[in-house]
Each structure stands twice: as C-alpha cells, then as structure tokens.
N, C-alpha and C positions, 0 to 999 in steps of 0.2 A: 315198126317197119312201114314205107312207105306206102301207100296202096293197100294195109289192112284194116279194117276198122269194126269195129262194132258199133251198129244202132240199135233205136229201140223198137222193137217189133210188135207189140202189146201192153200200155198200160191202160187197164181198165178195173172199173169197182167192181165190187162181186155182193152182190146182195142176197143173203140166203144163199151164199155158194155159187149164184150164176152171174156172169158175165153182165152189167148192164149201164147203159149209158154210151157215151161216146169214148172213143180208142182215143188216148191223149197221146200215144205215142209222135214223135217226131223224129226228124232224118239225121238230128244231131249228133256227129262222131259222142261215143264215150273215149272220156281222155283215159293214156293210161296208166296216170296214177288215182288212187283214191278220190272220190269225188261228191259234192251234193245233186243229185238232181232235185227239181222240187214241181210239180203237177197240181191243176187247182181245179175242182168241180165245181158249180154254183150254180144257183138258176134254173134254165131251163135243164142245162146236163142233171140235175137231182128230180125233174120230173118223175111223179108214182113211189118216191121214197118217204117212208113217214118215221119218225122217232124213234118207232123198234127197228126200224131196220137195221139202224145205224150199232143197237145193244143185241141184235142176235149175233151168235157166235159164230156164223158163215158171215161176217161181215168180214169185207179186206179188200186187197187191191193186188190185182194179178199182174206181174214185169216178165216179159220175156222179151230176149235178143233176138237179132240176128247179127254173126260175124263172117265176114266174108274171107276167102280159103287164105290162112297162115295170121289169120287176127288171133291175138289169145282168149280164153272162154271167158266170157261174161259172167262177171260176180254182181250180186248184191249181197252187202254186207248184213242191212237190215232195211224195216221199211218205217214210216212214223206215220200216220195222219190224224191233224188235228181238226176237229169239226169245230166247226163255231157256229153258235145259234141265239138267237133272241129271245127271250121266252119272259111276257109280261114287264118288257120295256129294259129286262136287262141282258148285256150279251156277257155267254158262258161258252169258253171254250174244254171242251173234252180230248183229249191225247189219249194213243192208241200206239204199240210199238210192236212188232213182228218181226221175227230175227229170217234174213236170206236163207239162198240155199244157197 
C-alpha cells in the first residue's frame, strides 16, 4: 500500500542481556517481500567488549520496528552474526544464529 511502511526502530547488541553500543537502526522502508538486512559493529561501536562477552549466553542483537497505520507487522525470520577476530596473527570467524519472532 502506498504510504505504508515499516522501519527499523532498534537494532542494537545486547551484552549480558543489556542494550549497548550504538542504535544501527536506519529510516530504510523494509521491502515487502522477504529480504536480507545486514548491520556491521567494529571499532570504536565494540568499545568495553572483551572475548567472553561475545560466549556469554546474553549475547545477541535486539530488532525492533516501527510501522506506520495500515503497514503489515514486521517479521524477522531469523538473525545470524558473524564475529571476526584476529587472535596471534590469524583471523577466525565465529557464527551465531537466532530464530525471529
């Protein structure tokens, strides 16, 4: 429908379960069929994050919409994030998957 859209209102990491870093969210319509989004943290957004943060089991990444009156409800299907790190000159990537709601 013309004039309805859903964005994204909230993507952020959750470390030990809380909220932290910077809102990567943006203004970008979700199209409405199936789709990839993809969000990247690095640098300074991983400031005060150290190796277990990343293996405790409150680690993840909070999405939430917003859709404006007669947009249909915002799904995620699921979520994936891949850590990549360097450790003693070689880089290892770690994958992580989480099903929507």
């Amino acid at each position: 429908m013309p004039g309805t859209i859903c964005t994204d209102n909230d993507v952020t990491l959750l470390k030990a379960g809380v909220p932290t870093g910077p809102n990567k969210a943006t203004a970008t319509a979700w199209p409405a069929s199936p789709a990839l989004a993809s969000y990247t943290w690095s640098g300074a957004d991983l400031a005060g994050f150290v190796a277990t943060d990343f293996n405790n089991a409150n680690f993840g990444v909070q999405v939430s919409a917003i859709s404006t009156s007669g947009a249909p409800t915002p799904e995620v299907d699921y979520v994936q994030i891949t850590i990549t790190y360097t450790l003693g000159g070689v880089t290892h990537q770690q994958m992580m998957m989480g099903v929507g709601s």
